[in-house]
C-alpha positions as CSV (number, residue, x, y, z in Angstrom):
1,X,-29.0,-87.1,-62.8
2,X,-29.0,-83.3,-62.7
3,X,-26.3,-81.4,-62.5
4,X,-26.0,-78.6,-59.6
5,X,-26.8,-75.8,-61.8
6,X,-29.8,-77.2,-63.7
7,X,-31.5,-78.4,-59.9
8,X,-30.7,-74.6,-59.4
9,X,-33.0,-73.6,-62.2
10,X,-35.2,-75.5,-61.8
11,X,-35.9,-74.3,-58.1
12,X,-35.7,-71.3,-58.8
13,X,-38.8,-71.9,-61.2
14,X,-40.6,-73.2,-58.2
15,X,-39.2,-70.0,-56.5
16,X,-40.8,-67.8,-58.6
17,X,-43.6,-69.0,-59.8
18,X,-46.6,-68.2,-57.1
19,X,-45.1,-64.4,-57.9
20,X,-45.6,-64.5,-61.9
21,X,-49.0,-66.6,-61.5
22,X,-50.3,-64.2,-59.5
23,X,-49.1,-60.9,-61.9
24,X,-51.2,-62.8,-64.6
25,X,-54.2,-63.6,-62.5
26,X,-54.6,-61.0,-59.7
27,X,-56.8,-58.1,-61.6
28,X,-58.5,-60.8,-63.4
29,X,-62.3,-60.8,-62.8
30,X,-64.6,-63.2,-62.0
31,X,-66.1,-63.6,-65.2
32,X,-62.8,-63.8,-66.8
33,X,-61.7,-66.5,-64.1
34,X,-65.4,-68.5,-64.8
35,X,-65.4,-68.6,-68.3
36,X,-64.9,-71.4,-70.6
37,X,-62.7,-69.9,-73.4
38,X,-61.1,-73.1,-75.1
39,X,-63.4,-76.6,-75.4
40,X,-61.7,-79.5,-73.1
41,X,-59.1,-76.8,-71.1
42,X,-60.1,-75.7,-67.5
43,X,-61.4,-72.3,-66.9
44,X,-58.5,-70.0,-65.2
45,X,-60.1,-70.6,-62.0
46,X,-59.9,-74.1,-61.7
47,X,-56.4,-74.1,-62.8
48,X,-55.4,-71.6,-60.2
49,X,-56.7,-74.0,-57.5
50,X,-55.6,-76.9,-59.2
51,X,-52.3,-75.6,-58.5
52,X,-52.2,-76.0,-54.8
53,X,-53.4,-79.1,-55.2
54,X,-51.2,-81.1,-57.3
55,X,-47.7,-79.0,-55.8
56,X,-48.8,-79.9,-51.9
57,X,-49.0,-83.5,-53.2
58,X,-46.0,-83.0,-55.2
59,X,-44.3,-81.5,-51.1
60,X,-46.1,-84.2,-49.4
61,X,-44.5,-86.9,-52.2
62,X,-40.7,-85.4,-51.9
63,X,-41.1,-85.7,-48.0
64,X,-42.3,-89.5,-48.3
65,X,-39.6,-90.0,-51.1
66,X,-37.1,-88.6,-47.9
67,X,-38.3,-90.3,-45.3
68,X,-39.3,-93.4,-46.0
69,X,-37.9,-96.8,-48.0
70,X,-38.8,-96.2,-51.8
71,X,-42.3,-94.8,-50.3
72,X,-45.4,-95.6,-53.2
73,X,-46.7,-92.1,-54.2
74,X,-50.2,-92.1,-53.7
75,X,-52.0,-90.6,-57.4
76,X,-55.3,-88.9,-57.3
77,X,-57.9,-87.8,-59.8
78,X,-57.3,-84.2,-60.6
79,X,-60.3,-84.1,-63.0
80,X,-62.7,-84.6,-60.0
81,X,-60.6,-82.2,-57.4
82,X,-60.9,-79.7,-60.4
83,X,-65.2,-79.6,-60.1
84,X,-65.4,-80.3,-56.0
85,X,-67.4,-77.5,-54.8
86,X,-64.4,-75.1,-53.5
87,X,-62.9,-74.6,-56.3
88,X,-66.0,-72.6,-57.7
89,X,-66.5,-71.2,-53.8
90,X,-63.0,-70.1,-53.1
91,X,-61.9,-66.9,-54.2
92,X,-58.2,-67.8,-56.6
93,X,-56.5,-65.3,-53.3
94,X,-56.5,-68.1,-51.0
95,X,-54.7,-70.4,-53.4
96,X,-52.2,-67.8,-54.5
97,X,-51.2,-67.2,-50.7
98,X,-51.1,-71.4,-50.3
99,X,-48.4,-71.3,-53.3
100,X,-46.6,-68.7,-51.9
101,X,-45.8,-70.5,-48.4
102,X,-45.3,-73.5,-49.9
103,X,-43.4,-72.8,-53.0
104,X,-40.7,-71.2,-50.2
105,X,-41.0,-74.2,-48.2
106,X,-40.1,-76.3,-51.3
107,X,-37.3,-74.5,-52.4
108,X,-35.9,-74.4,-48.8
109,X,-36.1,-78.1,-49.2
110,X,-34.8,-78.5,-51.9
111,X,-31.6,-76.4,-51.7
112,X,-31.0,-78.2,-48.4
113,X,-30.5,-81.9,-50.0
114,X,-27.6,-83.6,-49.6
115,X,-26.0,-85.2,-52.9
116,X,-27.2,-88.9,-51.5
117,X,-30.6,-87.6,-50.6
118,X,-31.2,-86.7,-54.5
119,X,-30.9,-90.2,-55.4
120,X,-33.6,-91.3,-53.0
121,X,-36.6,-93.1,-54.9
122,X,-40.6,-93.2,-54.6
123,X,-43.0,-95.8,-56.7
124,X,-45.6,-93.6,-58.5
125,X,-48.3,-96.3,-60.0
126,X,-48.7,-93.9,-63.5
127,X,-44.9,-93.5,-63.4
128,X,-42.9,-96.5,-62.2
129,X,-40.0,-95.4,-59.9
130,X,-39.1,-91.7,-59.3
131,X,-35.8,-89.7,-58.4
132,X,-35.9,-86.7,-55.9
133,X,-34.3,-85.2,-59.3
134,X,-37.5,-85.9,-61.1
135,X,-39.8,-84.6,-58.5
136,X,-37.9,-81.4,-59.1
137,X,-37.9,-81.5,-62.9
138,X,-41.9,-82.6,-63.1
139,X,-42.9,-80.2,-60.7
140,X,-41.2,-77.1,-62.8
141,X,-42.5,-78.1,-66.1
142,X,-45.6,-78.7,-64.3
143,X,-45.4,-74.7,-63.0
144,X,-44.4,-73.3,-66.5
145,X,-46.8,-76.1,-68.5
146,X,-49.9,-74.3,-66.2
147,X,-48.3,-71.0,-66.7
148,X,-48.9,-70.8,-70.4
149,X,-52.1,-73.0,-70.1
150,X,-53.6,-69.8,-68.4
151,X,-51.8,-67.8,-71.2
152,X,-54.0,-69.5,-74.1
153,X,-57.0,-69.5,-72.2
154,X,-56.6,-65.2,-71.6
155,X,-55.4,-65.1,-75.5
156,X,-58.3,-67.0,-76.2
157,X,-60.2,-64.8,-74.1
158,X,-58.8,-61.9,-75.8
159,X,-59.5,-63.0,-79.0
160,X,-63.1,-63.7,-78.7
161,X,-63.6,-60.5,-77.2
162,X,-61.8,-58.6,-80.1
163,X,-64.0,-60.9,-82.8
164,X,-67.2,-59.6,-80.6
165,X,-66.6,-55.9,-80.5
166,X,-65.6,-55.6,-84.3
């Protein structure tokens, strides 16, 4: 179990994050979003919309995990969301505004739980039983894990673009 102060921080990560994913991504272009830097890693574009994806299933989990009996958390194949045809349609902006509503949401939520409503549970087939507490925990690490992801793939970027022009 968490104590008060580390749920803080780790909310706050939720918090913040839409506003530090979109500093790194915003002036980014499209052939910098497109572009396959590092073999086996998404392009930045696909892990921007990824992003929505995964954290409204991660809101949409913590609300079943509140309002239901020890709810089963439904999983989903992220590799086959990641090549559907809107996340190469879809300009990265409309996921970046998606994260910021719902990243507030989330942290309203989760400041507003009740000590007894933190120990609620969920059954997640990949994961066996989950806490509200470890909703909180894999949803942070899963916003600063996707964070530097995009990181490597722009150093990568960088890289290969400082090997071409020398």
């Amino acid at each position: 179990m968490l104590t008060a102060a580390q749920r803080q921080h780790h909310i706050d990560v939720i918090r913040q994050f839409p506003a530090h994913l979109t500093a790194l991504v915003v002036n980014l272009n499209d052939a910098q979003l497109k572009a396959e830097y590092l073999p086996g890693e998404w392009t930045v574009q696909q892990i921007v919309h990824h992003l929505p994806d995964s954290h409204m299933n991660g809101f949409i989990r913590l609300k079943f995990v509140l309002t239901e009996d020890h709810p089963t958390l439904k999983p989903y194949d992220q590799v086959v969301w990641a090549v559907l045809p809107d996340v190469e349609k879809t300009p990265i902006k409309a996921s970046l505004n998606i994260l910021e509503g719902l990243h507030e949401r989330w942290g309203n939520l989760f400041e507003s739980l009740t000590e007894e409503q933190w120990q609620r549970t969920g059954y997640h087939p990949e994961h066996g039983d989950m806490t509200v507490d470890d909703l909180l925990v894999d949803y942070s690490s899963h916003c600063d894990n996707h964070y530097n992801q995009i990181t490597r793939t722009l150093a990568a970027a960088h890289s290969s673009q400082t090997v071409i022009t020398n």
